[in-house]
Backbone as XML, in Angstrom:
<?xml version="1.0"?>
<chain id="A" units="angstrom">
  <residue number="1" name="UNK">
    <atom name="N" x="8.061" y="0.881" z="-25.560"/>
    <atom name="CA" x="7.892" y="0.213" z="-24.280"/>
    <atom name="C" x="8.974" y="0.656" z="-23.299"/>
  </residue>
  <residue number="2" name="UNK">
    <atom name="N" x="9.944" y="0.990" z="-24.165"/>
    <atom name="CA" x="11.558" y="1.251" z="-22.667"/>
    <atom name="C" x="11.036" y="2.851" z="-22.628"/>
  </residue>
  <residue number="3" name="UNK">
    <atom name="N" x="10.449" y="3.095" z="-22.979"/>
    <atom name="CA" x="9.980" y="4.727" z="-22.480"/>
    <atom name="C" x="9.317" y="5.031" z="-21.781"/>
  </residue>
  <residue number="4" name="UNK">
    <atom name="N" x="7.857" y="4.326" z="-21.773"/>
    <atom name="CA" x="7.190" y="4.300" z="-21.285"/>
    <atom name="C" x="7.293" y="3.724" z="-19.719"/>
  </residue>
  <residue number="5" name="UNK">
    <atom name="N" x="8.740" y="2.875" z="-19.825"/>
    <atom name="CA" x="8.849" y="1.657" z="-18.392"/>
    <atom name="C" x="9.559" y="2.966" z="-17.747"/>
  </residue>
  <residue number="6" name="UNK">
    <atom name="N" x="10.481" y="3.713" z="-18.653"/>
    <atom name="CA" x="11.863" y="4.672" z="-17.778"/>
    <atom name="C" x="10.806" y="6.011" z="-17.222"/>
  </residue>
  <residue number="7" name="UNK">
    <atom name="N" x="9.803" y="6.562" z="-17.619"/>
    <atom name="CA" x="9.093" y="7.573" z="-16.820"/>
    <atom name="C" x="8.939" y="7.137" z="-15.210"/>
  </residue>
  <residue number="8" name="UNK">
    <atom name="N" x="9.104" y="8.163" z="-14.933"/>
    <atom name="CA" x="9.473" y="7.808" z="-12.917"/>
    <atom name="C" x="7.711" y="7.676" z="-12.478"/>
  </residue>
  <residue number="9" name="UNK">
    <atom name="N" x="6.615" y="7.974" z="-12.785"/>
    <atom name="CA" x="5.607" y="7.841" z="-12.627"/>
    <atom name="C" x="4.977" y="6.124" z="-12.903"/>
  </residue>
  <residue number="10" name="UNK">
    <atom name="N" x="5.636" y="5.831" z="-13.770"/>
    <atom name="CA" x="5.346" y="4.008" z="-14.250"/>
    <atom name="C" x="6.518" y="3.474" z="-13.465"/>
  </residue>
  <residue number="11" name="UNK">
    <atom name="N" x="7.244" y="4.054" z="-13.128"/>
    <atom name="CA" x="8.357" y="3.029" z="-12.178"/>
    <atom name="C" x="7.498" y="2.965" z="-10.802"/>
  </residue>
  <residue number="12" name="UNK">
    <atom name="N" x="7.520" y="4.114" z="-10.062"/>
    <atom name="CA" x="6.718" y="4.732" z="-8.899"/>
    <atom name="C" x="5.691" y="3.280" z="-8.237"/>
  </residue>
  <residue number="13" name="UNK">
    <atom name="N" x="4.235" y="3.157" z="-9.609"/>
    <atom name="CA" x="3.280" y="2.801" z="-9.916"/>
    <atom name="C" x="3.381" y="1.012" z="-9.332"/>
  </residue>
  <residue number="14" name="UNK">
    <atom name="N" x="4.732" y="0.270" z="-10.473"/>
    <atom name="CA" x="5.247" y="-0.438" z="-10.436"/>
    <atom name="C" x="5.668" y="-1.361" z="-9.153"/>
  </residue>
  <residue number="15" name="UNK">
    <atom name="N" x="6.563" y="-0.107" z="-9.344"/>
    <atom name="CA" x="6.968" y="-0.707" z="-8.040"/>
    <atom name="C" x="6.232" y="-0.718" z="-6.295"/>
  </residue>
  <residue number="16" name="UNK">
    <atom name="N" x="5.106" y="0.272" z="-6.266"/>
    <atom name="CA" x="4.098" y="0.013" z="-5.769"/>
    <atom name="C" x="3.668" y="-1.128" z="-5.591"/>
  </residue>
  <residue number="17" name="UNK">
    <atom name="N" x="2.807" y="-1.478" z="-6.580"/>
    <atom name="CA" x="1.895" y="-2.235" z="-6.827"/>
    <atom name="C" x="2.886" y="-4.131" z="-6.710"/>
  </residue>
  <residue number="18" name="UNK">
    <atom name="N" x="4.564" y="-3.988" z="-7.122"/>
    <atom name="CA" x="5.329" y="-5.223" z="-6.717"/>
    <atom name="C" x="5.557" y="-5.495" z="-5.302"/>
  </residue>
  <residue number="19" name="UNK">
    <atom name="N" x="5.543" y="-4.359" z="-4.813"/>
    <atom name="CA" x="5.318" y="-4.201" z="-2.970"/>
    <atom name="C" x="4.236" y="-4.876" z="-2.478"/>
  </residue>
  <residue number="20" name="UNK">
    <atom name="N" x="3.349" y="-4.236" z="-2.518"/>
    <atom name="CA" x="2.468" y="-4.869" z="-2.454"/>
    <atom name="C" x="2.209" y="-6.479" z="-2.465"/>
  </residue>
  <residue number="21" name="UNK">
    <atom name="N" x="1.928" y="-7.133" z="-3.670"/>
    <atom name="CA" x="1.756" y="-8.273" z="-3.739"/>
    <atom name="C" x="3.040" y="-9.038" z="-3.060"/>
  </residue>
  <residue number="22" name="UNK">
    <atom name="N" x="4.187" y="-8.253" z="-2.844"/>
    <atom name="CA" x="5.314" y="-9.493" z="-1.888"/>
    <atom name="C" x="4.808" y="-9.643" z="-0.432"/>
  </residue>
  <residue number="23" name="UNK">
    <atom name="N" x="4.175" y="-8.180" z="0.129"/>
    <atom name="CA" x="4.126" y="-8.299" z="1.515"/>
    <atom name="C" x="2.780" y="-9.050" z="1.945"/>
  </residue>
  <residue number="24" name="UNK">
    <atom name="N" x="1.570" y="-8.786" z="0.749"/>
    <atom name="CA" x="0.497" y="-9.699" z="0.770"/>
    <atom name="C" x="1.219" y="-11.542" z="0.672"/>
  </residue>
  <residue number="25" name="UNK">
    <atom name="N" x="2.172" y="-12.022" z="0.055"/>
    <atom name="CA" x="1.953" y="-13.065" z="0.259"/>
    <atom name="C" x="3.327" y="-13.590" z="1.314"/>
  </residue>
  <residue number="26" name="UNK">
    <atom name="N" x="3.751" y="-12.483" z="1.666"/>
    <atom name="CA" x="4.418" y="-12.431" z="3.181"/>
    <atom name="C" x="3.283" y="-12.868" z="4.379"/>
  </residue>
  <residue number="27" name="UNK">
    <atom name="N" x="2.157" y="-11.984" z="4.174"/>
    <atom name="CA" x="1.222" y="-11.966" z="5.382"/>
    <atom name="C" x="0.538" y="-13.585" z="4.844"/>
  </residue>
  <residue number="28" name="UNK">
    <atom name="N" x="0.562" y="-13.776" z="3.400"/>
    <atom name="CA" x="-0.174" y="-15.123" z="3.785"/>
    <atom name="C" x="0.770" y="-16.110" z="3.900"/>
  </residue>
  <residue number="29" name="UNK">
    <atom name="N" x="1.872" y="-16.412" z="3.712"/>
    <atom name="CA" x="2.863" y="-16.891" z="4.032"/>
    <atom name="C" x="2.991" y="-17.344" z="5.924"/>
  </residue>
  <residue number="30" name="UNK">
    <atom name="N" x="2.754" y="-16.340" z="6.367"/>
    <atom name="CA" x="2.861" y="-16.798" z="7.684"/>
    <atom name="C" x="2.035" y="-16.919" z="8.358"/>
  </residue>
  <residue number="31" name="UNK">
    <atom name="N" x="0.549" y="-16.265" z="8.134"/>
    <atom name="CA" x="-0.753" y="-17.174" z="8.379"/>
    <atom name="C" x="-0.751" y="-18.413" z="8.169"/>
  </residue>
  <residue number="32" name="UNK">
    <atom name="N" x="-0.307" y="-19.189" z="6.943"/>
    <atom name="CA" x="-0.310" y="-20.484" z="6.593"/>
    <atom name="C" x="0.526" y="-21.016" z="7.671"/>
  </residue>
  <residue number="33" name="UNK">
    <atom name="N" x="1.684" y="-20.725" z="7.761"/>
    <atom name="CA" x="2.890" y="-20.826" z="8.350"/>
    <atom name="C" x="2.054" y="-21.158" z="10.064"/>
  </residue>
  <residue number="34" name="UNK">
    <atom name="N" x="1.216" y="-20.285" z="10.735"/>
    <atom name="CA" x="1.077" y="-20.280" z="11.985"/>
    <atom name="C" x="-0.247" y="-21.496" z="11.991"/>
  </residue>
  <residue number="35" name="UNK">
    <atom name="N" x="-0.927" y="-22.035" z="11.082"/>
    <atom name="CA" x="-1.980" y="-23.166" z="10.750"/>
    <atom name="C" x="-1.021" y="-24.223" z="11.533"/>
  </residue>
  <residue number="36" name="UNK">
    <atom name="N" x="0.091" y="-24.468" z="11.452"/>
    <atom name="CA" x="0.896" y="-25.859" z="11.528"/>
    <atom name="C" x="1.526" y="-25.553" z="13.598"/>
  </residue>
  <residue number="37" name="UNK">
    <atom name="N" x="1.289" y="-24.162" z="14.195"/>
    <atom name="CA" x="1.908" y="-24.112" z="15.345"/>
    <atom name="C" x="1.527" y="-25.282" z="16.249"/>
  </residue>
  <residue number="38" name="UNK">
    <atom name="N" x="0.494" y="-25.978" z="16.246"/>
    <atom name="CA" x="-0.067" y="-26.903" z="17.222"/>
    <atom name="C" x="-0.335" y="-28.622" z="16.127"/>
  </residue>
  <residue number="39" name="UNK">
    <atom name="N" x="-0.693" y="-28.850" z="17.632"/>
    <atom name="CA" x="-1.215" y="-30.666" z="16.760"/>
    <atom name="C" x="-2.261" y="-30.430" z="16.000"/>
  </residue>
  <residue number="40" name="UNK">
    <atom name="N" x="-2.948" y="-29.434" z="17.049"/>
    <atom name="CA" x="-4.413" y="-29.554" z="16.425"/>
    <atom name="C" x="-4.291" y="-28.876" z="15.252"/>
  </residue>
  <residue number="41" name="UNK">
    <atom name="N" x="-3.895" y="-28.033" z="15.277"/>
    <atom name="CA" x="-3.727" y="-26.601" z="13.765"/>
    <atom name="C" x="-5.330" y="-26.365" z="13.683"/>
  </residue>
  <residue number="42" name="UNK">
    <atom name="N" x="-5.480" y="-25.437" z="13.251"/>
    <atom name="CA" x="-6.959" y="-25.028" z="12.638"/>
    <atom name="C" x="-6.688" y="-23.827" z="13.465"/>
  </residue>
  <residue number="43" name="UNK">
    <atom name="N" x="-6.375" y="-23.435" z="14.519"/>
    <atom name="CA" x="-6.533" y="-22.146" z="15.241"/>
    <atom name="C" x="-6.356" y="-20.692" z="14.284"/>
  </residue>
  <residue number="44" name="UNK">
    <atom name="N" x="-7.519" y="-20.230" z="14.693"/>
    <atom name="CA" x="-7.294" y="-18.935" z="13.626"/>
    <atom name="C" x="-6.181" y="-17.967" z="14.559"/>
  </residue>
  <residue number="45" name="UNK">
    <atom name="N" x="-5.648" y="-16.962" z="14.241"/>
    <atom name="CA" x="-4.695" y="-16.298" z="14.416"/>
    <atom name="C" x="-4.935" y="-15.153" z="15.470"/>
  </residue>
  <residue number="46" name="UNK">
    <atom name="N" x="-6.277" y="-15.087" z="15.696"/>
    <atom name="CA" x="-6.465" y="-13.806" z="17.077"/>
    <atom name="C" x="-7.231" y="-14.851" z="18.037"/>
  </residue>
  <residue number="47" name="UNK">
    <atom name="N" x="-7.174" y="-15.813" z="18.065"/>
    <atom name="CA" x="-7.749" y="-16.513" z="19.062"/>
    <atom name="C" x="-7.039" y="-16.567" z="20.484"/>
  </residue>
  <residue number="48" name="UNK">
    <atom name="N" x="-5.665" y="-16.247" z="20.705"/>
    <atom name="CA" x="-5.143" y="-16.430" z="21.805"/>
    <atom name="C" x="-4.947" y="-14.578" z="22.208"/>
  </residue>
  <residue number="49" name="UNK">
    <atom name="N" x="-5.252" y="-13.957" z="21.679"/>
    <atom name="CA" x="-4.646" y="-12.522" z="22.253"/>
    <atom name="C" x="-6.135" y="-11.807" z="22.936"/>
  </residue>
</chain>
């Protein structure tokens, strides 16, 4: 298993794919986050631009 983890192609992969899922729940993180900007909340997120 530590061999398979130390090849730079499974690190590469890895760490890809950990990118990923942080900035995905970055983006939903602050979608949720922008639900609460008003009283009303419910506004979807391209509604004012």
């Amino acid at each position: 298993m530590k061999a398979f983890l130390s090849r730079p192609t499974t690190r590469y992969w890895l760490s890809f794919i950990g990118k990923t899922i942080f900035y995905f729940a970055v983006v939903l993180i602050l979608i949720y986050l922008y639900h609460y900007k008003s009283i009303q909340g419910g506004n979807f997120i391209y509604n004012e631009f």
